[in-house]
N, CA, C and O of each residue as an XYZ file, in Angstrom:
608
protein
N      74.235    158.610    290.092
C      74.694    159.429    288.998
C      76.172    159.134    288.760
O      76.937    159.189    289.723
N      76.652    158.807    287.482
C      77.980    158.306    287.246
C      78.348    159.817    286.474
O      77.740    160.458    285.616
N      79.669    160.064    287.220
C      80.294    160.971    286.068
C      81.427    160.643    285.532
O      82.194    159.757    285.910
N      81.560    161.497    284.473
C      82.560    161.573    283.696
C      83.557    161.399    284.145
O      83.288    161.310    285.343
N      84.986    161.231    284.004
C      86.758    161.140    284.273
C      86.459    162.449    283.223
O      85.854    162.626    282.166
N      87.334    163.325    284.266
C      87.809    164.548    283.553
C      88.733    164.670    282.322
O      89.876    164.315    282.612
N      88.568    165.143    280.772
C      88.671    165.118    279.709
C      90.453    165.563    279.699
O      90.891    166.705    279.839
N      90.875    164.908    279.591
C      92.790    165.222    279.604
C      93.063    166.088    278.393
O      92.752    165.866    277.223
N      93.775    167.230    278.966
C      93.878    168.230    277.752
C      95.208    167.656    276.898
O      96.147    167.020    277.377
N      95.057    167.985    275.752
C      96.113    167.894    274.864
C      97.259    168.486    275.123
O      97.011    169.554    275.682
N      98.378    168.324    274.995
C      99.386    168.990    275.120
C      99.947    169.682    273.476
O      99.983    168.801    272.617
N     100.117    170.252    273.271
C      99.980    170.271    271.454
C     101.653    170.582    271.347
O     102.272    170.318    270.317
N     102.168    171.055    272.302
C     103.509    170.273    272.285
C     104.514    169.349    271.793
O     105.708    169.439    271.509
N     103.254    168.025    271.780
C     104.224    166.820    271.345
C     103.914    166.989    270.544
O     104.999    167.054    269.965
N     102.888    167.241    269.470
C     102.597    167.489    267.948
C     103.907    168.586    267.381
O     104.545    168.388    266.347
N     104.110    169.734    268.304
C     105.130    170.445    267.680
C     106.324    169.515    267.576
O     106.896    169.303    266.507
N     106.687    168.952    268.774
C     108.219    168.160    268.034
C     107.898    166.965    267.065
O     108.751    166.730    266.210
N     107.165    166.457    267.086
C     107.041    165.538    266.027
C     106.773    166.220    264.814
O     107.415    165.556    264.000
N     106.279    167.039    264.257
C     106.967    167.645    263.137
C     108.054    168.456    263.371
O     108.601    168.875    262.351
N     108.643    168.884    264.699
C     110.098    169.437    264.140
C     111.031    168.425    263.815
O     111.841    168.761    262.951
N     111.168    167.029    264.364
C     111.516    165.714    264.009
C     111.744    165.555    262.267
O     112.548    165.529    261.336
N     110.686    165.497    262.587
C     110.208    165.650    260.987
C     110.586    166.272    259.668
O     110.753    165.831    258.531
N     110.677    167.751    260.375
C     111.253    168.804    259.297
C     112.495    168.479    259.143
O     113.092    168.286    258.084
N     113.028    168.396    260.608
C     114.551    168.356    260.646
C     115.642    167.039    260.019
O     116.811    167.053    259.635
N     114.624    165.975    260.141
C     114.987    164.663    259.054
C     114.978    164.760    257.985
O     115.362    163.786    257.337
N     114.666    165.625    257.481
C     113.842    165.313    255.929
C     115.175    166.449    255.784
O     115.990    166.204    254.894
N     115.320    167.256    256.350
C     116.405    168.746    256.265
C     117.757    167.884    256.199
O     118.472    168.050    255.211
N     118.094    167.101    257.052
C     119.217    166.543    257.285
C     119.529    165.375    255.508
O     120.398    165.448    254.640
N     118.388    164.490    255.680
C     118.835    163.814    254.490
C     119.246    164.525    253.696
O     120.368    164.181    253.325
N     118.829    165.495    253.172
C     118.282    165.770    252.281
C     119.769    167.198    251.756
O     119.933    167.729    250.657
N     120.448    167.369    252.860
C     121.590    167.798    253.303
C     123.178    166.993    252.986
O     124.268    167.335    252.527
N     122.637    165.906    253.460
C     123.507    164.757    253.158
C     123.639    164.272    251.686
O     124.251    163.208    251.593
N     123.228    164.779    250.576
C     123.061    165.205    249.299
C     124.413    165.750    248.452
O     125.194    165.563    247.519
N     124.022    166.552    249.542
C     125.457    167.565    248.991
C     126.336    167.123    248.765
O     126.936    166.434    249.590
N     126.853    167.380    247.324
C     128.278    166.994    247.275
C     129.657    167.517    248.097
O     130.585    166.853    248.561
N     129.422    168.961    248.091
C     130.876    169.889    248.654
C     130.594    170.121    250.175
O     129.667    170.796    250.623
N     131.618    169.399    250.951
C     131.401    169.355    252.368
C     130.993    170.480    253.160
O     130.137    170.655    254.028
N     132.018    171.315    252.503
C     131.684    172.806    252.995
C     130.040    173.388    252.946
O     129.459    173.923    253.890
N     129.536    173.152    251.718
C     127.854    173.656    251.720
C     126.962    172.782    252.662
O     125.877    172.956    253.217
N     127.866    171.781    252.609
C     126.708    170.972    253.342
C     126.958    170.764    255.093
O     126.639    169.859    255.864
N     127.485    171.711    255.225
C     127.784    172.281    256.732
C     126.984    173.085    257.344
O     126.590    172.781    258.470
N     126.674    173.996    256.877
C     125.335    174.735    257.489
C     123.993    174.200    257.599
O     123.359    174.464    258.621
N     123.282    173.231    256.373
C     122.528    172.687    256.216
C     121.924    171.643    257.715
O     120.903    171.545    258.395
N     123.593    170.885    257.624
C     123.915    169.856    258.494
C     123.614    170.577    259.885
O     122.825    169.997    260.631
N     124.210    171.879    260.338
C     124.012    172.330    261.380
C     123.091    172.720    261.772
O     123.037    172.545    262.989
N     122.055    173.311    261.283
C     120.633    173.590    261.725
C     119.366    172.574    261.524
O     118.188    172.860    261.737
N     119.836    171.434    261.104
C     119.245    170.204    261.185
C     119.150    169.592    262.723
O     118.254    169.212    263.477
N     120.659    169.721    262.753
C     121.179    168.966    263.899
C     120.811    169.677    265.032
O     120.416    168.839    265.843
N     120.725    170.983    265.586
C     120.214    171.768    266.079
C     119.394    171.908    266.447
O     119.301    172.103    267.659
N     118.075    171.895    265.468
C     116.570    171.628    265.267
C     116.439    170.434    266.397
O     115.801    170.404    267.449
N     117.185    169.589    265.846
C     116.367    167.895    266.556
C     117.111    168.012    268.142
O     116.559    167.335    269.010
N     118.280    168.799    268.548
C     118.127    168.959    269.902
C     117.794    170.086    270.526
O     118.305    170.331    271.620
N     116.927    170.921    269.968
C     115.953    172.044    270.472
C     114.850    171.010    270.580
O     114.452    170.950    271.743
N     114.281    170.255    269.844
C     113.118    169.510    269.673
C     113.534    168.531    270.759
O     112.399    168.285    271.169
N     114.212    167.902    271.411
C     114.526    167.158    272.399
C     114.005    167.833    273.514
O     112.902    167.636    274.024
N     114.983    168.757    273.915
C     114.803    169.427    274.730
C     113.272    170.059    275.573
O     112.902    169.955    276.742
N     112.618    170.764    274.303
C     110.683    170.902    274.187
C     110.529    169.727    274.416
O     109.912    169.787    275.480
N     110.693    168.199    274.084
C     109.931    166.991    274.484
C     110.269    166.906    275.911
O     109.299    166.545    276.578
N     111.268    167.109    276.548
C     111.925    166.852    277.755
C     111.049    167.852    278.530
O     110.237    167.672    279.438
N     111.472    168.984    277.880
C     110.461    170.034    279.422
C     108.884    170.040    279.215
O     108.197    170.589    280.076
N     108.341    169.509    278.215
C     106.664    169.199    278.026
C     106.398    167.935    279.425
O     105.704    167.744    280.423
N     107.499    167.328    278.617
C     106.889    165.659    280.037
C     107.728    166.095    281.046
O     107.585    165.134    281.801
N     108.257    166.600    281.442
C     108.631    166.847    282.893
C     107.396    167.804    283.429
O     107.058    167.614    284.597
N     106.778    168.696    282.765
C     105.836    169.564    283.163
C     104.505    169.136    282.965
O     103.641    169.922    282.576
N     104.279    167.969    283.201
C     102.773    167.130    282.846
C     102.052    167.276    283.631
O     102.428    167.061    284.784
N     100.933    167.629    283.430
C      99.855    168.181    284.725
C      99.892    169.422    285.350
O      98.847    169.869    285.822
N     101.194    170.209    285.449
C     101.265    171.370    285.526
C     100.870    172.766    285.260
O     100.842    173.725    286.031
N     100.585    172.686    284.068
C     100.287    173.348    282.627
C      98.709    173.636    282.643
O      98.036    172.636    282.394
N      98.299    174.312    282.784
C      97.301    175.440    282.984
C      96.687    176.698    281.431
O      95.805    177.532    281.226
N      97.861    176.067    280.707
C      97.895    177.063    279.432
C      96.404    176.616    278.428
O      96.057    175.558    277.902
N      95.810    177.942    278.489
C      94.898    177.740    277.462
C      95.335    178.463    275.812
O      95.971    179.472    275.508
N      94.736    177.535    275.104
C      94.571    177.892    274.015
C      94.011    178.878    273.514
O      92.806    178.949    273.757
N      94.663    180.081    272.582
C      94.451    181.254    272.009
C      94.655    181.216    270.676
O      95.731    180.802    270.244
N      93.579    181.675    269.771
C      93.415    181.681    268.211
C      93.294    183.189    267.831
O      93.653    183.600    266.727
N      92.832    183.896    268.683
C      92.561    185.249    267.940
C      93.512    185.424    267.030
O      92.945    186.188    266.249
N      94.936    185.172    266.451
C      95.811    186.018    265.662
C      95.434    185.059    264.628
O      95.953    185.333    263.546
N      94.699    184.028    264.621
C      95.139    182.637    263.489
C      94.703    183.266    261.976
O      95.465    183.103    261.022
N      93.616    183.886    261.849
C      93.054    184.780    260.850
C      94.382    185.445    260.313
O      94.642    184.867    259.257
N      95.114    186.183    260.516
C      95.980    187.094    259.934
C      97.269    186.240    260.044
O      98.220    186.674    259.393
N      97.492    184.974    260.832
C      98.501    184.295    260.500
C      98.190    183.612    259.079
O      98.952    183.719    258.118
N      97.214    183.035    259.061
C      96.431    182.132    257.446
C      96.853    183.478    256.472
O      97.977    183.356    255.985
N      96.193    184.641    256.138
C      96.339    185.958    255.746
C      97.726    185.311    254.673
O      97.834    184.764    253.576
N      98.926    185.936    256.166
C      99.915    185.967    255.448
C     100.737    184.640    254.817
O     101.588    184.731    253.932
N     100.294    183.356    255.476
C     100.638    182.252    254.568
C     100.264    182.197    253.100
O     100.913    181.764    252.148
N      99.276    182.644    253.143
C      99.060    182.664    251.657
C      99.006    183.748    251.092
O      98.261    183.972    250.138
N     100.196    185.003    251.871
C     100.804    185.398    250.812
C     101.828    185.522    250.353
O     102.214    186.089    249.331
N     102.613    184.652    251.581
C     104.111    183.894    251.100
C     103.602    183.298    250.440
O     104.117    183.487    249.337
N     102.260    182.106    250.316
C     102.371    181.100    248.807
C     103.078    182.197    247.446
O     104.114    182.284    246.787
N     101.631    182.954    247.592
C     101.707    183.989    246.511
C     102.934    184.447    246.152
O     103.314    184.414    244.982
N     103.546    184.842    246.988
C     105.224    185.308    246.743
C     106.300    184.551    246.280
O     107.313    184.943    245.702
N     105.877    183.105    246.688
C     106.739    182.297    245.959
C     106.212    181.796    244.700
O     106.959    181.805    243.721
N     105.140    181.403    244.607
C     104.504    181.045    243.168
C     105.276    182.774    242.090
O     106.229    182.817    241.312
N     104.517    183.679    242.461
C     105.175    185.217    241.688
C     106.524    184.630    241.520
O     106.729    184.057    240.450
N     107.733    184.687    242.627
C     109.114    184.438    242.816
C     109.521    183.460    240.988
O     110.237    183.666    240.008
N     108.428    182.299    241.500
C     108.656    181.232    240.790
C     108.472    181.849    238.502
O     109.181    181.691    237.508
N     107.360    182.395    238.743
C     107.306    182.948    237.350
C     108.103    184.201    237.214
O     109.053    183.949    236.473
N     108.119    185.130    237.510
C     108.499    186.412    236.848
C     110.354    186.449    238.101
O     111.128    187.401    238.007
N     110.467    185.948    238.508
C     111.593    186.104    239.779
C     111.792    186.858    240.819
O     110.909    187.562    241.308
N     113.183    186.767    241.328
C     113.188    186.994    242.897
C     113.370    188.860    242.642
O     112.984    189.261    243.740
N     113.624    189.751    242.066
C     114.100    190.920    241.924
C     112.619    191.481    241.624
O     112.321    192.480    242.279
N     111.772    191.052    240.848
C     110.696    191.894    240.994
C     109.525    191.017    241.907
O     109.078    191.750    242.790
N     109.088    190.039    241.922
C     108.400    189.349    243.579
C     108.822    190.026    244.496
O     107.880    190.745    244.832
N     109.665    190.231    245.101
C     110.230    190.349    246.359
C     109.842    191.971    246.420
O     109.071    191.989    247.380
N     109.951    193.455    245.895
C     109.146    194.416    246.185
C     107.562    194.496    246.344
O     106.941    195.272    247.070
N     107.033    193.475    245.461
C     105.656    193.451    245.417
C     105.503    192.662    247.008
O     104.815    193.224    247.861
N     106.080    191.553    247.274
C     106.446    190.982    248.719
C     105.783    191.824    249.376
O     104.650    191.930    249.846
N     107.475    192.870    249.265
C     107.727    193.814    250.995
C     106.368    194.664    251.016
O     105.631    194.567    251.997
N     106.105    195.314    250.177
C     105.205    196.497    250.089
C     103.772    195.828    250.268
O     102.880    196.674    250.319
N     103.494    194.986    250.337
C     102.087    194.012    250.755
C     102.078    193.984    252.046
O     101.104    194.410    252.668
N     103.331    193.399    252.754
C     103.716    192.818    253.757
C     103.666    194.064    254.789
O     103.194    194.005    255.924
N     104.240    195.198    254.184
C     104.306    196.129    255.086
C     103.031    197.335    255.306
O     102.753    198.044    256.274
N     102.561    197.232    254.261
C     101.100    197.781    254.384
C     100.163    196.962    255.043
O      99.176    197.607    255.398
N     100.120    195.468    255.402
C      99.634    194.736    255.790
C      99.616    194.819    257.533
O      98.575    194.871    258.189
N     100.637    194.819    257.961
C     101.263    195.091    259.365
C     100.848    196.380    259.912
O     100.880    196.743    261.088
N     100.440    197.040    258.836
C     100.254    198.602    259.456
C     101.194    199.903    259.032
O     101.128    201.003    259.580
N     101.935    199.606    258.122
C     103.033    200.943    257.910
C     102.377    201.280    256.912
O     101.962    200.681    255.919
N     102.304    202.749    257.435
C     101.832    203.596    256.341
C     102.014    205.257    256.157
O     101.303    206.260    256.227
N     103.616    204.867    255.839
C     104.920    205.767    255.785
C     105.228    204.776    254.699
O     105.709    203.642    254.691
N     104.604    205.929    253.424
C     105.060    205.074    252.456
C     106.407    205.466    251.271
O     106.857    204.786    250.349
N     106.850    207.084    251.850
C     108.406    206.872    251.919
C     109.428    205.879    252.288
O     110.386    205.412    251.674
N     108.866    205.656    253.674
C     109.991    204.227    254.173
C     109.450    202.909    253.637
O     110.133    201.935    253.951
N     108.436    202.681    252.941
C     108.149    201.271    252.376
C     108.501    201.685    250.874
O     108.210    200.779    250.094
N     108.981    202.671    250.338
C     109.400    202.706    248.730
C     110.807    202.373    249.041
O     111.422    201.629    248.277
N     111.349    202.843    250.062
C     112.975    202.644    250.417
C     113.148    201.415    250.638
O     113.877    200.908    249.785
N     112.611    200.357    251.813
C     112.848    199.363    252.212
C     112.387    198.203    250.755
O     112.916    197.110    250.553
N     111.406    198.768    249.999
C     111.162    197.436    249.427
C     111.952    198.015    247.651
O     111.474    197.489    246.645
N     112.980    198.952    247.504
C     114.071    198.984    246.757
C     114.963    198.515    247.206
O     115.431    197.628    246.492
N     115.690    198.754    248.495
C     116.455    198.604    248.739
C     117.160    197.316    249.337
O     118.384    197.196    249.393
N     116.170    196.279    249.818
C     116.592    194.698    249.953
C     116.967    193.915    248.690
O     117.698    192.924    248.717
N     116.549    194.304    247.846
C     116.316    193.182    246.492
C     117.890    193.726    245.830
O     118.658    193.039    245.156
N     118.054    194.989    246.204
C     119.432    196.130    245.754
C     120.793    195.491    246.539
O     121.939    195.300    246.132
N     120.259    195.292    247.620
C     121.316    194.846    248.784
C     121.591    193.311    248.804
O     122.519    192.865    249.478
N     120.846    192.571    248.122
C     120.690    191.213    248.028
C     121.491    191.004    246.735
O     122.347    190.121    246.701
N     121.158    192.059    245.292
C     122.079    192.021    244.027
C     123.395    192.237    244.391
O     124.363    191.539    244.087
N     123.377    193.171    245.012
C     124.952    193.592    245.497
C     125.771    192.883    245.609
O     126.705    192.777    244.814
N     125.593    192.129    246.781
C     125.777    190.915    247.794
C     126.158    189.894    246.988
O     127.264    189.413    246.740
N     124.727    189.567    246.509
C     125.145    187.825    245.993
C     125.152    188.005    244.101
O     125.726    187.177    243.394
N     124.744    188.679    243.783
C     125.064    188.541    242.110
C     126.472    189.292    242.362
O     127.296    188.378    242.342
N     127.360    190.882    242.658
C     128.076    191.382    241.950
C     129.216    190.686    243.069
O     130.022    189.870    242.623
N     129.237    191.000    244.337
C     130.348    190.364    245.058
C     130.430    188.837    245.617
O     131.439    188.437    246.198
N     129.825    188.402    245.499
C     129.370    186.875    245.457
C     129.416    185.887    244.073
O     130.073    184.885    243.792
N     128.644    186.480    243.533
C     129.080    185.652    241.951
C     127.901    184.516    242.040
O     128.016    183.512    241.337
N     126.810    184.666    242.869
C     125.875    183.593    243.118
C     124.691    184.260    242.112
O     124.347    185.439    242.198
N     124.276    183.547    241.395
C     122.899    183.698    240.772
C     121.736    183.414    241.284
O     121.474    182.258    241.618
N     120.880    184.397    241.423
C     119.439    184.620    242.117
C     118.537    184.005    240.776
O     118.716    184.454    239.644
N     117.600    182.977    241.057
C     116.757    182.751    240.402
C     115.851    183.886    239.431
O     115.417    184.861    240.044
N     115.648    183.822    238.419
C     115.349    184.538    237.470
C     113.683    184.489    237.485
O     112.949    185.454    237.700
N     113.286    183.167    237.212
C     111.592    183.065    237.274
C     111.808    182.632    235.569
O     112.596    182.991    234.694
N     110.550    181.579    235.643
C     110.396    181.175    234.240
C     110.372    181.865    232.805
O     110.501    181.473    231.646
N     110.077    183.443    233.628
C     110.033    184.372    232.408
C     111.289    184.922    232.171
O     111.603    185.288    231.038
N     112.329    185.055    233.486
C     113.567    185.156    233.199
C     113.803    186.579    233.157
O     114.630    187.043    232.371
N     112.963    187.499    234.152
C     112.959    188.570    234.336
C     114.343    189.103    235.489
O     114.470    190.288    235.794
C-alpha cells in the first residue's frame, strides 16, 4: 500500500504580502505624481510603510514555517462580502448624488447593520460626521468635498 506525502498547507500569508507589495507600488507610483512635495509626503509615507510592514509579515511567515498550526476560519466571510458591497454602494451613491448626502445613508445602514438600535444615537452620529467633515474641510480648510454628478 503506497501512501500519500502529506498535503502541505498553504500559508495564505505570502498571498497577503504580495498584494500588499502590490497595493503599496501602485500607491507609491502613483504618489510620485504629485506635483507639490508637501502632498506628496503622506502618500509617500504610508506606501513606504506598507512595503516594510509587508517585509516584515514575509520575514516572520518564513521564519515560522512548519510551525503554524492555524486553521482556517470563514464564519464572518458572509457579513464581510455584506458590507463590501455596501461600501461599493456608498461609493457608486458618493459618486452620483455626493459625499454630504451618501455618507448619512452610509452611517445609518452601517450602523443598523452592526446591531445599533438606539436610533437617537444613529440620527446624531450620521448628522453629525458629514457636519464635522463640512466644518473642517469646506469652511476652515477651504478644501472642496466632491459634489456627485448631480452636484448635490
Amino acid at each position: 500500500m503506497v501512501t500519500k506525502p502529506a498535503k502541505k498547507k498553504f500559508n495564505y500569508n505570502y498571498l497577503s504580502v504580495f498584494f500588499l507589495y502590490i497595493w503599496a507600488g501602485a500607491f507609491l507610483l502613483s504618489a510620485i505624481t504629485i506635483k507639490d512635495a508637501s502632498s506628496r509626503m503622506f502618500p509617500s509615507f504610508i506606501s513606504i510603510a506598507a512595503i516594510i510592514l509587508a517585509t516584515i509579515l514575509l520575514i516572520k511567515t518564513y521564519r515560522a514555517k512548519g510551525k503554524s498550526t492555524e486553521s482556517m476560519d470563514f464564519s464572518g466571510s458572509r457579513e464581510a462580502l455584506i458590507f463590501a458591497l455596501i461600501l461599493l454602494a456608498y461609493i457608486g451613491l458618493a459618486t452620483v448624488v455626493g459625499f454630504y448626502f451618501a455618507t448619512p445613508v452610509y452611517l445609518f445602514v452601517s450602523m443598523y447593520l452592526l446591531g445599533q438600535r438606539n436610533y437617537k444615537l444613529m440620527a446624531i452620529v450620521t448628522l453629525s460626521i458629514p457636519l464635522g467633515v463640512y466644518l473642517f474641510f469646506d469652511l476652515l480648510l477651504g478644501m472642496q468635498i466632491p459634489m456627485g454628478m448631480l452636484g448635490m
